[in-house]
One Martini backbone bead per residue (centre of mass of N, CA, C, O) as a GRO file, in nm:
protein
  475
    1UNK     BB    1  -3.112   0.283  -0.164
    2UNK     BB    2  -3.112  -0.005  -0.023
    3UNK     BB    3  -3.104  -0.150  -0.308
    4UNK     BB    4  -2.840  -0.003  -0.434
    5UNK     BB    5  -2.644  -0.134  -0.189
    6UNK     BB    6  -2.705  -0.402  -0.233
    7UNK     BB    7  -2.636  -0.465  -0.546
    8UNK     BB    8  -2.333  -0.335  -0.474
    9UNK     BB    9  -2.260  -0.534  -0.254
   10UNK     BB   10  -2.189  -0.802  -0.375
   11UNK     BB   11  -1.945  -0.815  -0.569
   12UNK     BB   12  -1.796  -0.739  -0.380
   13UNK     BB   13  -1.794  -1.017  -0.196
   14UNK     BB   14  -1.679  -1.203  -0.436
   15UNK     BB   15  -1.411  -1.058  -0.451
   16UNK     BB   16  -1.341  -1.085  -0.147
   17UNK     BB   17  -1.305  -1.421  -0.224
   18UNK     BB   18  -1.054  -1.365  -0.431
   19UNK     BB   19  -0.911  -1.167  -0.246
   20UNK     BB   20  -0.666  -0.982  -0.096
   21UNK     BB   21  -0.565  -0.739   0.138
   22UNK     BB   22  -0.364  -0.423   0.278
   23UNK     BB   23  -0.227  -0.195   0.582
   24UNK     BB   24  -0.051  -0.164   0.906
   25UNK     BB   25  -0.003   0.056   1.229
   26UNK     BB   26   0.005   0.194   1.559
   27UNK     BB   27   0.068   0.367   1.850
   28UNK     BB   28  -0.045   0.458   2.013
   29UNK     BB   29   0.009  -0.158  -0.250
   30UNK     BB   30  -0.435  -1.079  -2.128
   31UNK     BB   31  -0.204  -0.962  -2.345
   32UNK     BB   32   0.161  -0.989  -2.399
   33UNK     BB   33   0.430  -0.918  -2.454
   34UNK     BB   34   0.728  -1.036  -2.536
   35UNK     BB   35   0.959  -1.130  -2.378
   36UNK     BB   36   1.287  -0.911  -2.387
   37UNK     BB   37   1.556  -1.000  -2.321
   38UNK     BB   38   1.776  -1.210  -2.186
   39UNK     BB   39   1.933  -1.394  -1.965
   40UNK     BB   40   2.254  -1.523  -1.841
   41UNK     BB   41   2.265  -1.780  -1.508
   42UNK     BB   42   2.481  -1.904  -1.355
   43UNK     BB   43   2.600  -2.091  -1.154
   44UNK     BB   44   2.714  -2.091  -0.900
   45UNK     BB   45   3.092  -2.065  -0.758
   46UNK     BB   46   3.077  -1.888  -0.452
   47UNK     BB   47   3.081  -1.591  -0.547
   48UNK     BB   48   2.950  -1.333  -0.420
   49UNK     BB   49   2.681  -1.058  -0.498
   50UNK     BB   50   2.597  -0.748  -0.536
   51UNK     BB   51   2.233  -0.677  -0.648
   52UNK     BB   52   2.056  -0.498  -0.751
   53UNK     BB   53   1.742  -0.296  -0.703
   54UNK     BB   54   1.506  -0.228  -0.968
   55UNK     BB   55   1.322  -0.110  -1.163
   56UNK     BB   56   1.175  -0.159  -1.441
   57UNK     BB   57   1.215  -0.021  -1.777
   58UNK     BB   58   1.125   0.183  -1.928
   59UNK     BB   59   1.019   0.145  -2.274
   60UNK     BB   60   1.123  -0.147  -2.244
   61UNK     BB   61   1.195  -0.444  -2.239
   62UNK     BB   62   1.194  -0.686  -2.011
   63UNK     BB   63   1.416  -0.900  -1.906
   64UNK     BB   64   1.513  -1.178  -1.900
   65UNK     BB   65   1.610  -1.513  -1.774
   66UNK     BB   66   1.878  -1.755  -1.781
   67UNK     BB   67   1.984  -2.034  -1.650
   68UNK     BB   68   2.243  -2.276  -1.735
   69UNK     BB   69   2.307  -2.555  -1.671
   70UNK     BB   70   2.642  -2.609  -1.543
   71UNK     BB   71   2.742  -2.331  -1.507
   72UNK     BB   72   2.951  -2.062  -1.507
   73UNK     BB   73   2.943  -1.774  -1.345
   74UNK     BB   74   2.782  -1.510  -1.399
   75UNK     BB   75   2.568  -1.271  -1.468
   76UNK     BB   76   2.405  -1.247  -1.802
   77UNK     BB   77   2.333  -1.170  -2.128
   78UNK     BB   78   2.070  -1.215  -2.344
   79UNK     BB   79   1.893  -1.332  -2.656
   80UNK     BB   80   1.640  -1.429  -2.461
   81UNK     BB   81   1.240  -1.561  -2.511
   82UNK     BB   82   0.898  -1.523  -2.402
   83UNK     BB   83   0.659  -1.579  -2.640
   84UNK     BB   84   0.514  -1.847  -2.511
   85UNK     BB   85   0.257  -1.956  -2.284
   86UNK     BB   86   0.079  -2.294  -2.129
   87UNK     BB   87  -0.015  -2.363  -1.830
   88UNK     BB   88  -0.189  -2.630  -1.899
   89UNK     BB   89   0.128  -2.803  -1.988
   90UNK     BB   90   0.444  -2.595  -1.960
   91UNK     BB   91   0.473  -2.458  -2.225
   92UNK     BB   92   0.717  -2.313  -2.409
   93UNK     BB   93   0.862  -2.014  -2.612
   94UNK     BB   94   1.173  -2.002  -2.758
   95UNK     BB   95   1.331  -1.683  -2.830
   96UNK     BB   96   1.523  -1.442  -3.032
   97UNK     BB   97   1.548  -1.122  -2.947
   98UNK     BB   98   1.591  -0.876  -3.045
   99UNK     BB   99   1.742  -0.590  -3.111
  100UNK     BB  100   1.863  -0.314  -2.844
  101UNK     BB  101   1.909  -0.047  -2.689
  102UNK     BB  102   2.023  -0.004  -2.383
  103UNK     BB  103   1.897   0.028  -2.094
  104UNK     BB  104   1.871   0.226  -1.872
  105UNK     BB  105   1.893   0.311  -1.557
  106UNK     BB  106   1.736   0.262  -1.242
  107UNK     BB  107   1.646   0.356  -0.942
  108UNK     BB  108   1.816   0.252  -0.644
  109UNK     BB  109   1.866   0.165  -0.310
  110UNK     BB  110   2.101   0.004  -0.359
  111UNK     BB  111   2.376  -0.192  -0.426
  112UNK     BB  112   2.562  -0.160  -0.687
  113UNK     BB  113   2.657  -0.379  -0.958
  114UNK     BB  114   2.828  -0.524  -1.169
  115UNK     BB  115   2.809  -0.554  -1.455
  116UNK     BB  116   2.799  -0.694  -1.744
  117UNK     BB  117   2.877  -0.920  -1.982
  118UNK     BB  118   2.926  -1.085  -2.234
  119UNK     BB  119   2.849  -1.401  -2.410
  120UNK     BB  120   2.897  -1.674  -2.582
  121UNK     BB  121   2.622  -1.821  -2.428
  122UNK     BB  122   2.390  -1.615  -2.529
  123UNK     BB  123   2.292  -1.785  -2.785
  124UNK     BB  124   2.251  -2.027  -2.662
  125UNK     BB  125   2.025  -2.253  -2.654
  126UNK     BB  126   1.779  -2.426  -2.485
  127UNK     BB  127   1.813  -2.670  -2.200
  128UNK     BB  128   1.819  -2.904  -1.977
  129UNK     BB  129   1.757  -2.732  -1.696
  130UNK     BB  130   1.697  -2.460  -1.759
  131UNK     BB  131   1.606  -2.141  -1.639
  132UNK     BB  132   1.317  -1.940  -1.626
  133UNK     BB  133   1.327  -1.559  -1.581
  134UNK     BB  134   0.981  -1.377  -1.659
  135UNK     BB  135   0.811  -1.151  -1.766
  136UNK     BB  136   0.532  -1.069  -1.918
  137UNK     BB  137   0.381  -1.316  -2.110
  138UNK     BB  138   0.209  -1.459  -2.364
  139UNK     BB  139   0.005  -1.620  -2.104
  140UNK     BB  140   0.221  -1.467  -1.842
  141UNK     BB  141   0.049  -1.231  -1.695
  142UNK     BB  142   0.290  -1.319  -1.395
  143UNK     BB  143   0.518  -1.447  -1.485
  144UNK     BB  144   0.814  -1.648  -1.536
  145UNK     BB  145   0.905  -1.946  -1.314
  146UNK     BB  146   1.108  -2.216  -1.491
  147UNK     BB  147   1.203  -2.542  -1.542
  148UNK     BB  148   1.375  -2.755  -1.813
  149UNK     BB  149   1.292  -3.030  -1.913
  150UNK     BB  150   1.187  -3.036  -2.247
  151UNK     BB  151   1.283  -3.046  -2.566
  152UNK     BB  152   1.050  -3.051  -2.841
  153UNK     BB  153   1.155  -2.845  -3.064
  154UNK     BB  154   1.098  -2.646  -3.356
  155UNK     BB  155   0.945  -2.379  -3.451
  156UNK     BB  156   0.814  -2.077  -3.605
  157UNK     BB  157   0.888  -1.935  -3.327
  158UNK     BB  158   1.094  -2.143  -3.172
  159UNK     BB  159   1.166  -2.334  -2.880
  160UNK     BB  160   0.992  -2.605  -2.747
  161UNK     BB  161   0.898  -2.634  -2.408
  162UNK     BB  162   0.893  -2.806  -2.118
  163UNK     BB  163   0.784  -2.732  -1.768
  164UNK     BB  164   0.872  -2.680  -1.423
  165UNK     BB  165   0.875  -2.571  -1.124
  166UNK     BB  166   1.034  -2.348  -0.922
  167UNK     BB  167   1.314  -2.077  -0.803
  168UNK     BB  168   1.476  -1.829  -0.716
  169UNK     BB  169   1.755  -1.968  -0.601
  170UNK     BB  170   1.812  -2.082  -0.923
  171UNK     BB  171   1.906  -1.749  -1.018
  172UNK     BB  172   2.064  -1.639  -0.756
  173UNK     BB  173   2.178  -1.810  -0.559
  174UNK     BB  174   2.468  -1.652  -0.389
  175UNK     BB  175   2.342  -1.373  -0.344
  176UNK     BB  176   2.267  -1.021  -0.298
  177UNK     BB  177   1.985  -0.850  -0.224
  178UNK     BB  178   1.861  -0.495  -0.187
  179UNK     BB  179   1.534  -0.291  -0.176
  180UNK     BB  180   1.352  -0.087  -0.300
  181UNK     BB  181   1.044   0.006  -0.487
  182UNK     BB  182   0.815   0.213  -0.622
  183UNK     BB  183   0.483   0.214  -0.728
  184UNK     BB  184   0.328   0.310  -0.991
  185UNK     BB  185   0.044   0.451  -1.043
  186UNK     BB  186  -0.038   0.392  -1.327
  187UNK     BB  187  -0.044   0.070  -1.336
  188UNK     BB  188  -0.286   0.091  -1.174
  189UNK     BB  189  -0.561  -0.071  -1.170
  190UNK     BB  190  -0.965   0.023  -1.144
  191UNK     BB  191  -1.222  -0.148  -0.968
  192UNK     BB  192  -1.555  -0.059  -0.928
  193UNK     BB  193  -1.803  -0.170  -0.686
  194UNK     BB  194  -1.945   0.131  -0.709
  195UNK     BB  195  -2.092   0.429  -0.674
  196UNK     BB  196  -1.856   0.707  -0.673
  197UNK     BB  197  -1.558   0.617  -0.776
  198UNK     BB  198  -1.242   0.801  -0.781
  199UNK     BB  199  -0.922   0.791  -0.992
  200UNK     BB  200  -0.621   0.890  -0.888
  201UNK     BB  201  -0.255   1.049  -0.958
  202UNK     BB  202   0.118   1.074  -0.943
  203UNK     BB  203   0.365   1.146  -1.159
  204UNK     BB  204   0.662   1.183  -1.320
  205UNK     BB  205   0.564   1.298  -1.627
  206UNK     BB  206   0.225   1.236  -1.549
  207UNK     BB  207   0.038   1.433  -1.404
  208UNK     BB  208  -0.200   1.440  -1.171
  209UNK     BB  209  -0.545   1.521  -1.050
  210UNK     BB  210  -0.768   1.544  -0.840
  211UNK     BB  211  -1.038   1.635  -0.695
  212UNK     BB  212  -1.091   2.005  -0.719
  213UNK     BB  213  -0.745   2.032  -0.770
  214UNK     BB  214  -0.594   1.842  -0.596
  215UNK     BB  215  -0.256   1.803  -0.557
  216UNK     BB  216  -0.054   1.540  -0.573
  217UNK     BB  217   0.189   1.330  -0.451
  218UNK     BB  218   0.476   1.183  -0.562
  219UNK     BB  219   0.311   0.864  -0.591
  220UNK     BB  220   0.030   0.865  -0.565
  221UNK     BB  221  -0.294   0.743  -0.472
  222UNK     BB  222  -0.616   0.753  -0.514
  223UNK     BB  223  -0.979   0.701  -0.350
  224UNK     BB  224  -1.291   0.814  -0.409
  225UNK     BB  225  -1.578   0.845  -0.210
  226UNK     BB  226  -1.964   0.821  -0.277
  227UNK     BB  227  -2.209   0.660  -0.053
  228UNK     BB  228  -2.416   0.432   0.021
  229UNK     BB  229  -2.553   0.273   0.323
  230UNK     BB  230  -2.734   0.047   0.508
  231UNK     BB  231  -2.997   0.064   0.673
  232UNK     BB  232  -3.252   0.013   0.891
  233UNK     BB  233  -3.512  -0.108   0.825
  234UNK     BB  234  -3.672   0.112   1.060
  235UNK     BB  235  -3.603   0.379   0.883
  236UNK     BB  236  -3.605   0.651   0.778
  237UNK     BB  237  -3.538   0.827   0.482
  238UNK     BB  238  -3.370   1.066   0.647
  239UNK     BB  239  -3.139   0.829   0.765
  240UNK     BB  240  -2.989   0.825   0.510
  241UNK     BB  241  -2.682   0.653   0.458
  242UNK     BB  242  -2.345   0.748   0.421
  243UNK     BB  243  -2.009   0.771   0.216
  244UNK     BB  244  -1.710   0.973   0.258
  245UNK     BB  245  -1.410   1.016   0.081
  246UNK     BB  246  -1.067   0.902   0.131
  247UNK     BB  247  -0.781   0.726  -0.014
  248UNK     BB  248  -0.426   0.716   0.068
  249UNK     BB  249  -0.115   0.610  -0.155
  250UNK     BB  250   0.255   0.519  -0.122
  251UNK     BB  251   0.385   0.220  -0.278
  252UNK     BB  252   0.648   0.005  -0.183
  253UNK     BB  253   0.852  -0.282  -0.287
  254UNK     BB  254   1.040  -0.533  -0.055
  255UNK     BB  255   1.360  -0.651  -0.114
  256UNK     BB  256   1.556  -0.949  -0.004
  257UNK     BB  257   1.832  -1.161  -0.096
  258UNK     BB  258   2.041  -1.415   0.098
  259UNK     BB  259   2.262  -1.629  -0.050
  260UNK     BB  260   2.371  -1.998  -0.043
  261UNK     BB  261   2.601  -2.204  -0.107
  262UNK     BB  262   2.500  -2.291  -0.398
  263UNK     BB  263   2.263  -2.406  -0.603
  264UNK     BB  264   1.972  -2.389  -0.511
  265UNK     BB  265   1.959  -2.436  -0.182
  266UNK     BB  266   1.888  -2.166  -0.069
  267UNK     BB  267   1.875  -1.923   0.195
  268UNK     BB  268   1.987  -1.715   0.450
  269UNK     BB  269   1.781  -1.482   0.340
  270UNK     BB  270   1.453  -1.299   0.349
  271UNK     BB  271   1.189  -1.065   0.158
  272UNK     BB  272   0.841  -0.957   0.140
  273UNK     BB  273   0.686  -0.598   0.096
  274UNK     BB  274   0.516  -0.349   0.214
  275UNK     BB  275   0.496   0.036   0.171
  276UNK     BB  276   0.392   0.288   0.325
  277UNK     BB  277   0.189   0.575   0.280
  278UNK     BB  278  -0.126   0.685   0.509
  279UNK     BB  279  -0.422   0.838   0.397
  280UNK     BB  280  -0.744   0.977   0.559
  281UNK     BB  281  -1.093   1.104   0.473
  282UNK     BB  282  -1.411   1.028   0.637
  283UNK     BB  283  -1.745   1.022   0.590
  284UNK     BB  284  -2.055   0.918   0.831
  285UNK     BB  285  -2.379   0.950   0.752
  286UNK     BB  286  -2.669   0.794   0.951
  287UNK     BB  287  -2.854   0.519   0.995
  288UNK     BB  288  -2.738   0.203   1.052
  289UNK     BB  289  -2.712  -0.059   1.021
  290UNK     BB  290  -2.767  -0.375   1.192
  291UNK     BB  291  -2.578  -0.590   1.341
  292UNK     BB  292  -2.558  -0.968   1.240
  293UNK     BB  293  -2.257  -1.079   1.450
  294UNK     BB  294  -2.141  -0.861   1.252
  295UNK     BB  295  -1.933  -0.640   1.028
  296UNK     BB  296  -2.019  -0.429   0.792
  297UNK     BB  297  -1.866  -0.496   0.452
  298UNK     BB  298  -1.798  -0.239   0.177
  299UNK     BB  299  -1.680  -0.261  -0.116
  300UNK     BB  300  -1.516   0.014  -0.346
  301UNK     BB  301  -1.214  -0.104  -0.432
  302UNK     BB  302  -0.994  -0.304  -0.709
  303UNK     BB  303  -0.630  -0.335  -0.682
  304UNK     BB  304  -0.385  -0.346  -0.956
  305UNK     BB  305  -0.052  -0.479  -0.962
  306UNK     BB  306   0.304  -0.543  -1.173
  307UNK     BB  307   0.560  -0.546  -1.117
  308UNK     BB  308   0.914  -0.501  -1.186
  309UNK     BB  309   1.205  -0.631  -1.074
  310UNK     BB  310   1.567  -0.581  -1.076
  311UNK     BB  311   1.772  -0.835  -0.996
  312UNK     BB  312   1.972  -0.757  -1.160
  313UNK     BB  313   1.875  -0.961  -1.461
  314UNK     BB  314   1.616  -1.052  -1.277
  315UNK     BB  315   1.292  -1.049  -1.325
  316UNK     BB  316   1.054  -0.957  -1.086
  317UNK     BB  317   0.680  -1.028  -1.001
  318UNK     BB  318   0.485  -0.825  -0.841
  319UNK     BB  319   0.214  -0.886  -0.669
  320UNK     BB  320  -0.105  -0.658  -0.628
  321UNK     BB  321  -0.342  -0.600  -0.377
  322UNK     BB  322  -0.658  -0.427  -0.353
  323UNK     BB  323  -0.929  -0.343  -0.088
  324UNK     BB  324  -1.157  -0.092  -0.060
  325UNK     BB  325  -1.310  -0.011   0.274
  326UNK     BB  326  -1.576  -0.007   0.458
  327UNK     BB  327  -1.696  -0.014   0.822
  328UNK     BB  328  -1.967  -0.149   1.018
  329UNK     BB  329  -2.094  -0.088   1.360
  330UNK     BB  330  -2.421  -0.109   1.438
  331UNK     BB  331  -2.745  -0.119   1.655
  332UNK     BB  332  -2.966   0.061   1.491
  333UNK     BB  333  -3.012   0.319   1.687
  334UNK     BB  334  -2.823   0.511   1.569
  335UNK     BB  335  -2.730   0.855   1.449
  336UNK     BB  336  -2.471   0.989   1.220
  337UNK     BB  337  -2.141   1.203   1.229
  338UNK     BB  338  -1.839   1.086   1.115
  339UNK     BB  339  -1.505   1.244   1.125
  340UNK     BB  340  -1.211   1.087   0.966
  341UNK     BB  341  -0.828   1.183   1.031
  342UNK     BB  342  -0.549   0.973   0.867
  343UNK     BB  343  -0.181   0.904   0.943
  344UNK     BB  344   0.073   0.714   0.794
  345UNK     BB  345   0.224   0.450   0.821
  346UNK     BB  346   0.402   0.090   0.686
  347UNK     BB  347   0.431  -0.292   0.722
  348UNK     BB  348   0.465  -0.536   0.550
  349UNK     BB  349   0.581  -0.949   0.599
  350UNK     BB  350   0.811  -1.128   0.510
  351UNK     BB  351   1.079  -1.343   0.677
  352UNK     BB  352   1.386  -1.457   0.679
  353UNK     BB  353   1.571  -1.745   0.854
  354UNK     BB  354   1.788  -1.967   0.900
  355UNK     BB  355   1.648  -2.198   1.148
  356UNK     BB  356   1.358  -2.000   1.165
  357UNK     BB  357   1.223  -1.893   0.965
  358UNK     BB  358   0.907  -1.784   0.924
  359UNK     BB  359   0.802  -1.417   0.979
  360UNK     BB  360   0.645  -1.175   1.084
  361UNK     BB  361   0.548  -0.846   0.946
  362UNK     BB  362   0.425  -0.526   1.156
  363UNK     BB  363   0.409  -0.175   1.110
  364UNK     BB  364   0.319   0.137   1.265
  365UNK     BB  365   0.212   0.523   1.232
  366UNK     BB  366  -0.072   0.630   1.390
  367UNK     BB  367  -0.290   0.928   1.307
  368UNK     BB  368  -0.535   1.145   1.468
  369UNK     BB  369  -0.712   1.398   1.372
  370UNK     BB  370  -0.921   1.594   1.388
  371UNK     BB  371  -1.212   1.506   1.531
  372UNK     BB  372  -1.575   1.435   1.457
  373UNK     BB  373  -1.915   1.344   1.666
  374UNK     BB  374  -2.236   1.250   1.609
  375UNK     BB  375  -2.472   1.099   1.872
  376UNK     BB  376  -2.834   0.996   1.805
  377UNK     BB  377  -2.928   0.821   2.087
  378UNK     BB  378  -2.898   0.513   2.211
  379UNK     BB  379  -2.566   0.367   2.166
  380UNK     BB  380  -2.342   0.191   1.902
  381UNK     BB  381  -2.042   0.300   1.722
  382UNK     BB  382  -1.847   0.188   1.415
  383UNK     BB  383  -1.590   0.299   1.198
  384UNK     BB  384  -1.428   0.205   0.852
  385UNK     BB  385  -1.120   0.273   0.681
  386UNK     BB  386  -1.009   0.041   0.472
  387UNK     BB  387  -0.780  -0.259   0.401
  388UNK     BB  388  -0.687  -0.536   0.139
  389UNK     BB  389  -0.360  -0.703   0.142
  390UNK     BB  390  -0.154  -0.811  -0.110
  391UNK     BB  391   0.177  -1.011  -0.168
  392UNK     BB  392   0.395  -1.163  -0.436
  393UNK     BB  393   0.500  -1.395  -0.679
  394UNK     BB  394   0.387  -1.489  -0.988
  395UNK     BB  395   0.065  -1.495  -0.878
  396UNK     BB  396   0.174  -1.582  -0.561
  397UNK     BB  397   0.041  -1.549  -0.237
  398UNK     BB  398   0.269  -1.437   0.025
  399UNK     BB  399   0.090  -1.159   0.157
  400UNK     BB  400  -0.142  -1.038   0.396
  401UNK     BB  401  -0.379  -0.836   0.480
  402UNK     BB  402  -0.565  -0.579   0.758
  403UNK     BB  403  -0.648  -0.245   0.741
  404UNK     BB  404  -0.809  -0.065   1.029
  405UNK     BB  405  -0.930   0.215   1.058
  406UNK     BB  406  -1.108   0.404   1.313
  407UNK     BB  407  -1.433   0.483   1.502
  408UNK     BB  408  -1.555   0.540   1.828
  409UNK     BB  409  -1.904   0.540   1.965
  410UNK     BB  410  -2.057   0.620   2.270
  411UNK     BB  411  -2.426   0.675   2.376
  412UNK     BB  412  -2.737   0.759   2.560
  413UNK     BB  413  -2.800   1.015   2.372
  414UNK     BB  414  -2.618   1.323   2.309
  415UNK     BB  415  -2.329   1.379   2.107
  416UNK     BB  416  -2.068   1.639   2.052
  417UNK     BB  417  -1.752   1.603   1.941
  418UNK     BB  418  -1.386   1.724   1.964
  419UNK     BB  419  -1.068   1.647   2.016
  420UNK     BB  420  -1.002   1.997   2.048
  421UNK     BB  421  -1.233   2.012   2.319
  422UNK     BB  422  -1.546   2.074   2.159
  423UNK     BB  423  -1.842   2.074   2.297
  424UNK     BB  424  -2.189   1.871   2.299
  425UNK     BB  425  -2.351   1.754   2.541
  426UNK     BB  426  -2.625   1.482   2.673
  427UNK     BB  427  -2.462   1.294   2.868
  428UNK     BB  428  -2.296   0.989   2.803
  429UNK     BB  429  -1.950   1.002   2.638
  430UNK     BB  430  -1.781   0.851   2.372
  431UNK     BB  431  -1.426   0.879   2.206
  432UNK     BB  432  -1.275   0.676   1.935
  433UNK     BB  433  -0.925   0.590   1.832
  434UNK     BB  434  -0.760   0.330   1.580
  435UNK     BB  435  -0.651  -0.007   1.492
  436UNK     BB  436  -0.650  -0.288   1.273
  437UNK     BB  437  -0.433  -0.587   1.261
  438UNK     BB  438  -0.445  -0.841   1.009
  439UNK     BB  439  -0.282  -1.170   0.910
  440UNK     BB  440  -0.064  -1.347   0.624
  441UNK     BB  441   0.112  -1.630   0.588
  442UNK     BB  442   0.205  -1.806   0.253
  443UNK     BB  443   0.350  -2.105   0.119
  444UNK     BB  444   0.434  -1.905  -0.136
  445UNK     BB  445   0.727  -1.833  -0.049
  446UNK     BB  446   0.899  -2.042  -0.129
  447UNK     BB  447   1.005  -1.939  -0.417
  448UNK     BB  448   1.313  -1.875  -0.292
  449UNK     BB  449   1.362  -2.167  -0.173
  450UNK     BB  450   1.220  -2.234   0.120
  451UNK     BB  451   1.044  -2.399   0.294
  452UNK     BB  452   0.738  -2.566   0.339
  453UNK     BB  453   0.485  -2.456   0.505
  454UNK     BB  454   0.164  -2.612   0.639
  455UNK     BB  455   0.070  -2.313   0.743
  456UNK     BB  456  -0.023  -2.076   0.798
  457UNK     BB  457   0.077  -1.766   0.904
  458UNK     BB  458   0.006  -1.544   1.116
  459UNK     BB  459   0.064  -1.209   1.230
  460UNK     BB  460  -0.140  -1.091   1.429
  461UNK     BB  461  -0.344  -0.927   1.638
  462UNK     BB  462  -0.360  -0.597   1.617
  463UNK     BB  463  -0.422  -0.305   1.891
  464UNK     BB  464  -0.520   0.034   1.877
  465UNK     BB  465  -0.605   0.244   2.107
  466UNK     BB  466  -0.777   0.593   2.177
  467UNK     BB  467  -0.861   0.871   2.328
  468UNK     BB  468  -1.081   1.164   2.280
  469UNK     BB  469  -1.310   1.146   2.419
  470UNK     BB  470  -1.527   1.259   2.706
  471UNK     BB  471  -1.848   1.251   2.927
  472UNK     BB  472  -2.069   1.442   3.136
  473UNK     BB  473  -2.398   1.531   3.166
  474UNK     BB  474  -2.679   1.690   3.265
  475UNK     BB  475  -3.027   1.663   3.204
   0.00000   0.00000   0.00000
């Protein structure tokens, strides 16, 4: 079991070496086809408005955008696409993309915008100076946001153009936009990083069921565990440590942008973050391995997904990912029983403000309901069933977070407690639940348009912890 923990232990930590992921705080989430068709988005010229911000429709192409060079006028739609791009030299091929009929419209929270109307230059070839914002397109699996340098000449696929990065600000103009957008829980991809992870979903019209038929609510996505986990050198065979349980989430991507009067000069206000409701339920039994000056962290499963959401005809694709593990930290010489039930919302992100720079943003409301553990031998035992989480812009991490809800038990013999009053126990025992949050802000937010900061900004380490029980008694 030890060796079969350690073989799957090794590729987690890996992967974690090359993504990030999170969510929380407490009281007391190949080839593509060819992007199509585009819209045309002229300079600001002074006048703002306010742009929906709504998924992108199902079943039909996502729409690209292209800022004009020198245009007037608000955002218009084209039909232009991007067939192909090449991150390696920055070329793209720009064509016009079939006609289809016009998309449904998609709810959003914010306030709706003035549809736009055909233009003239919805046809115009593409030339030096305009902006490209396109969704995932054959190249460009993270969406592309690029301005054209050179137009290099036609051939056979569409109008061959050399490119060089840009940002929102350059789309975006003086205009105004603020809205959630709930993500798919079908759309996230589930790399399992050990055996016994199983992931379930539910959307309206797709409804999926839970692990035993438990039906999930929509819009929620799951992901169940029963696996080992390394137990202590000198422990017996009996003493094998396991984790089992579930995390759920209901992850949402929030977006505001407040444009400032001049095309391209960068916004006086933007935001860019994640939300949503957190539940977990799960349970670690056995003599957990000695920690060695760290807590053992095990991941368990990586979730990937790529949200298209429509600020107005401009598509932004929002990357998010996710990595969902368990942590042990104990001295390994207690044998454990902790099962551990938690609730509560989350919100992660990063703030923008004209003269203040960026702020991090960090908060939630975790609760732990009846709880109970039994620790047996004199020892201290924390274990954690978290997640480390990423939301970015166009495949750029814009903000990270590390979210642990935690159980914490000390005992010098033998205890046994409940939240709800419940003991049983010989010597002295505390048992404690809480919640670590901390993360950082990327200058790959720069992408709004607004100045790029020399280091990293952390989120600032919370800690909430309260007691569950505690208590005494004669041997």
């Amino acid at each position: 079991m030890r060796m079969l923990a350690r073989r799957l232990l090794l590729p987690g930590i890996t992967t974690l070496a090359l993504t990030a992921t999170g969510c929380s705080s407490a009281p007391h989430t190949g080839t593509a086809d060819a992007a199509a068709p585009a819209t045309l988005a002229p300079a600001g010229d002074g006048t703002s408005q306010q742009l929906d911000v709504a998924a992108a429709p199902e079943g039909t192409p996502t729409p690209a955008a292209v800022a004009r060079a020198g245009g007037k006028g608000r955002t218009e739609q084209s039909s232009l696409k991007v067939a192909s791009y090449d991150p390696a030299s920055g070329r793209a091929v720009i064509a016009k993309a079939p006609q289809g009929p016009a998309p449904k419209p998609t709810k959003s929270t914010s306030t709706p915008s003035t549809p736009s109307s055909p233009s003239p230059t919805a046809d115009k070839p593409v030339a030096v100076g305009d902006v490209i914002a396109s969704a995932p397109a054959p190249g460009a699996p993270n969406g592309l946001l690029a301005k054209v340098t050179e137009v290099v000449g036609k051939t056979d696929r569409g109008t061959e153009v050399k490119t060089a990065s840009t940002t929102l600000a350059s789309v975006l103009n003086d205009d105004k936009a603020e809205g959630k957008v709930p993500v798919d829980p079908s759309s996230v991809t589930v790399e399992p990083l050990m055996k016994g992870v199983t992931f379930s979903w539910a959307k309206t019209g797709g409804v999926k069921f839970g692990p035993e038929g438990a039906k999930l609510p929509l819009g929620n996505l799951r992901l169940d565990v029963n696996a080992a986990v390394d137990t202590a050198p000198d422990a017996p065979a009996s003493a094998g440590a396991s984790v089992s349980g579930f995390v759920q989430l209901a992850p949402q991507v929030e977006f505001s942008y407040d444009g400032a009067p001049g095309a391209g000069s960068g916004p006086r206000g933007a935001f860019l973050g994640m939300s949503g409701d957190w539940s977990s339920q799960w349970k670690l039994q056995g003599r957990a391995a000695a920690s060695t000056g760290a807590p053992k962290r095990i991941p368990f499963a990586k979730l990937h997904s790529a949200p298209v959401i429509q600020v107005g005809p401009v598509p932004v694709v929002v990357n998010l990912d996710l990595t969902c593990y368990v942590q042990v930290e104990a001295d390994g010489r207690v044998t454990l029983d902790v099962q551990q039930d938690v609730k509560g919302d989350f919100k992660v992100g990063g703030s923008y403000a004209l003269g203040k720079g960026w702020t991090p943003v960090s908060r939630s409301d975790v609760k732990s309901t009846p709880v109970t553990a039994t620790v047996t031998a004199a020892g201290k035992v924390k274990g954690a069933l978290g997640a480390e989480a990423s939301v970015g812009l166009y495949g750029a991490v814009g903000v990270s977070a590390d979210f642990a809800p935690y159980l914490r038990g000390e005992a010098d013999a033998k205890a046994s407690a409940s939240s709800d009053g419940k003991t049983s126990l010989s010597g002295a025992w505390a048992l404690y639940g809480g919640f670590d949050l901390s993360g950082q802000l990327h200058l790959q937010l720069s992408l709004f348009g607004t100045p790029v900061f020399e280091r990293k900004i952390p989120l600032g380490a919370l800690n909430r912890e309260w007691a569950l029980a505690s208590g005494h008694a004669g041997r």
